[in-house]
N, C-alpha and C positions, 0 to 999 in steps of 0.2 A: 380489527376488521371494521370499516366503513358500514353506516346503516346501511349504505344502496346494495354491500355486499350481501350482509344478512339478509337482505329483502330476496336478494337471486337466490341466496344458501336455500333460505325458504321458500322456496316456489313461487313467489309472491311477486306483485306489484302495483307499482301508485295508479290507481283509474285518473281520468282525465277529470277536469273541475270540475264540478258542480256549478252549474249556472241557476244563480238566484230564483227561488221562483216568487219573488217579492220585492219591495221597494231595500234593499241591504246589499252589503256586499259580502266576500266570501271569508274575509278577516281585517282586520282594523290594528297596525300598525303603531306604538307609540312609544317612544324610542328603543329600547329592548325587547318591549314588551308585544305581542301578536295576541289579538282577540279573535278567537275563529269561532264565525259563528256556527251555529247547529248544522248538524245533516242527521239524515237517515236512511237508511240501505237502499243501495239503487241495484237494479239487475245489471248486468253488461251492457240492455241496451239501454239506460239510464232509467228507464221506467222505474218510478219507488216501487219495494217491497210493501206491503199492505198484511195488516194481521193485528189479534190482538191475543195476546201473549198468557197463556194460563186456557185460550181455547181455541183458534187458530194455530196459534207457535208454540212450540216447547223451549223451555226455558235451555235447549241444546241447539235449537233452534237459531233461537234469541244471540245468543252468547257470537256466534258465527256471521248476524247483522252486527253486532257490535262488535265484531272485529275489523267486519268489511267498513264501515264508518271510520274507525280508525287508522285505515290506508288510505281515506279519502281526507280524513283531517289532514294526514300526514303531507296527503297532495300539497295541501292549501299551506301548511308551513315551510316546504319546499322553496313553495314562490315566494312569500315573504320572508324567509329567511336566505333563500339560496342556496342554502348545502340542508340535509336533515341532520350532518352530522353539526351545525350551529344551534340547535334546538335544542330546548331543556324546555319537559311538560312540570306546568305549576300547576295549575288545578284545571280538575275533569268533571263536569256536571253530565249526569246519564241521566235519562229520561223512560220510564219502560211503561208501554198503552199496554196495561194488564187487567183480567177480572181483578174484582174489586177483592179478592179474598189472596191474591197473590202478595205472597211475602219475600221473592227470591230475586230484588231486584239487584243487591251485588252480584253475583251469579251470573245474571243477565252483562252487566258491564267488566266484568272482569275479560269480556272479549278484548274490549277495548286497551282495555291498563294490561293484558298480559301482552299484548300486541306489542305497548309501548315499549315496555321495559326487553321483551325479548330483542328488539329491532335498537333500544337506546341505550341498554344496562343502564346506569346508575341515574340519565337524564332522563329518563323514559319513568322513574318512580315520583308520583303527583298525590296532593291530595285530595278529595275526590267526596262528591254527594253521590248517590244513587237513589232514586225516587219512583213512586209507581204516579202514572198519569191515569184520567177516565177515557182522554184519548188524545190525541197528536196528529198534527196535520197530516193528509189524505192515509188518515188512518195506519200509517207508518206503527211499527212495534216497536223502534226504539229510536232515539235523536240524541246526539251526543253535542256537546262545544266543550273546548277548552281555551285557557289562556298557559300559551307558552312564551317561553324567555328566549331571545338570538343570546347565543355566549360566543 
């Protein structure tokens, strides 16, 4: 079964790009290789999500922006790769704007990585930071980037 299959199996689907809100672009290309930069949870009408995660977000919360970021990564490899099923995720940096006492930032990004692996099986497993931030641009709860491989 095709990613794009899984993606209907699961109710789901790639949101539209994300347009820069900065001097960058949405990923960076070098010869196999795909730099995707960061994002962070956008509502449907693209507006960020806002929160800071341990007292705005629950870490169930949280997990659910860091899923929805990982359909939108997935956007961004689409286009530079062309098929999702040419994609293999290499490594996945997670970002989580939490009190400063929060300790459950894998938790938090396994939205992301279980996202992968359900939609990629075996290309879809990466490996992976997860960090707490004091905060993240317009106060977003979580930003993910990864670098994946076209095979």
């Amino acid at each position: 079964m095709s990613a794009e299959q899984k993606l209907a199996e699961l109710g789901l689907t790639l949101p539209p790009l994300p347009k820069p809100v900065g001097n960058y672009v949405p990923f960076k290309r070098a010869g196999d290789l795909i730099f995707l930069s960061g994002q962070g949870p956008r509502r449907p009408d693209g507006v960020p999500i806002s929160g800071k995660v341990g007292k705005d977000v629950t870490v169930e919360e949280a997990y659910e922006y860091a899923k929805l970021i990982g359909l939108g990564l997935l956007a961004v490899a689409k286009l530079a790769a062309g098929d999702l099923d040419k994609v293999e995720v290499l490594k996945v940096l997670g970002m989580v704007n939490a009190v400063p006492e929060f300790k459950e930032q894998p938790k938090v990004i396994n939205g992301c990585s279980d996202l992968f692996v359900a939609l990629l099986g075996e290309r879809g497993r990466h490996a992976r930071s997860a960090v707490g931030m004091g905060s993240l641009p317009n106060q977003i709860p979580v930003e993910i980037e990864a670098i994946m491989r076209v095979v």
